[in-house]
N, C-alpha and C positions, 0 to 999 in steps of 0.2 A: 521520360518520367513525368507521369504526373503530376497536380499542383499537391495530391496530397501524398505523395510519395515522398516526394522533394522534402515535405514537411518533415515527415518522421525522418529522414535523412537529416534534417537540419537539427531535429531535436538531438540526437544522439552524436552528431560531431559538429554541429556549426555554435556562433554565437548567438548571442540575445539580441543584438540587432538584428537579424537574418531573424531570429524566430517572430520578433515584433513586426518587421515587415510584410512578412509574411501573411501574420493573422492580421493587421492592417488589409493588407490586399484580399484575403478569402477567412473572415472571422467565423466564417462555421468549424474552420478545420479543427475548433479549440477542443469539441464534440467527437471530431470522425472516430473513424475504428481502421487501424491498419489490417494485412491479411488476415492476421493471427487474432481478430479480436480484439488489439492493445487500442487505449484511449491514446490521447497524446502522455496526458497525466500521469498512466500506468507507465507507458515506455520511456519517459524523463524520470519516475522513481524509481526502475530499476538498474539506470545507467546511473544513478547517484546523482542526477542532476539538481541539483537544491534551489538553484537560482531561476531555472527553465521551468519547474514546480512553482516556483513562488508566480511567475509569470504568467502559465497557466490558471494557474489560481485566479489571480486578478483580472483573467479576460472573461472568469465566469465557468471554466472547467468544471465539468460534475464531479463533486469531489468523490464520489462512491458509483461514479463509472465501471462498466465491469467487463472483464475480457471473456472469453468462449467458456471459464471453467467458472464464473460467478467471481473471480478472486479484480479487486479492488487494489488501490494505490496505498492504500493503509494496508490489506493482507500484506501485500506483495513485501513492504518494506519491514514489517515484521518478521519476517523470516534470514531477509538481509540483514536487519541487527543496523540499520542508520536512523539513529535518536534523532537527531536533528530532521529528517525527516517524517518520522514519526510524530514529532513535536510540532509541526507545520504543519500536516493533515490531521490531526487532534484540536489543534487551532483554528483550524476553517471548517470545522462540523462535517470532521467524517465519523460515519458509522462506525462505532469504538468495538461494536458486539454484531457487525455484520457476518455475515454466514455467507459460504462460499457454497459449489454445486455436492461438494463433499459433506457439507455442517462444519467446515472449517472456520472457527473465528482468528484475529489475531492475535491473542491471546493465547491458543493451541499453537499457532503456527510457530511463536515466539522460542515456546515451550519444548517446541517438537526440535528444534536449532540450537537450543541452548542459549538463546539469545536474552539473558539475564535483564539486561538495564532496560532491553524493551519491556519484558514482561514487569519489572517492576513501574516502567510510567503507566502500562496501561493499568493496573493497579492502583496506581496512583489517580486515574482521571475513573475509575468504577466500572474498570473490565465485568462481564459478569462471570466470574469464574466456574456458575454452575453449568454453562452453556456446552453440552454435549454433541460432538458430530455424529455423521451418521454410522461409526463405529461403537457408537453410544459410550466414548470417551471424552471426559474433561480436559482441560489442561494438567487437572492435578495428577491426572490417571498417566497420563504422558511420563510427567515431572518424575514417577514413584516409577512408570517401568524403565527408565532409561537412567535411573539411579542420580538424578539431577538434585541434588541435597539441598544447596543454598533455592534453585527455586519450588521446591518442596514445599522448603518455610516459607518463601515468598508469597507460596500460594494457602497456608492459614491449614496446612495440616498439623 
């Protein structure tokens, strides 16, 4: 196993010490891309990792890193529905209204999962709701065919 093998191994079942030493010993890995694409950043936000993110963050992680499909650490957790990390890459200036290789924002993604409280913070920090993918659908358009009522209103129909 390689050093950055190891890495992503370490991100998904090791500790913060092992992850710190690590990027001490080889600080570009903060950067690489696993096979798949995945930043470090992306594969600790889709393990739920909060503290491995916060970590990442602070050694300078690109926060709107992107994996094979354009989709980011802010899509990604958008559609998992974890505020707190949403609330964390919102806080270190990730891209609120980036687009993925689809025209997926986070806000659709949100939308498309029913994932309510997300769709309401990004709302709250100035989603642009009008932001269409490349099925030339909004979020709203999501919200109204999947019968999604509360984010319906959420979303100012």
């Amino acid at each position: 196993m390689n050093a950055q093998e190891l890495f992503f191994s370490t991100i998904q079942s090791g500790t913060i010490e092992n992850i710190k030493l690590q990027l001490q010993n080889n600080p570009h890995l903060v950067n690489s891309e696993d096979a798949r694409g995945f930043t470090p950043l992306i594969f600790a936000t889709y393990f739920d990792k909060q503290d491995v993110a916060k970590l990442l963050i602070e050694h300078k992680a690109n926060i709107d890193g992107t994996d094979a499909s354009g989709n980011t650490a802010l899509l990604g957790v958008s559609f998992k529905g974890n505020l707190k990390l949403v609330q964390l890459l919102i806080d270190n200036g990730a891209n609120i209204n980036i687009q993925n290789n689809n025209g997926t924002t986070p806000l659709i993604f949100a939308t498309q999962y029913n994932q309510e409280a997300v769709v309401s913070k990004l709302i709250e920090y100035n989603a642009d709701k009008n932001i269409k993918d490349k099925d030339n659908k909004s979020a709203l358009d999501y919200a109204k065919e999947k019968g999604l009522i509360k984010i319906t209103e959420l979303l100012g129909d």
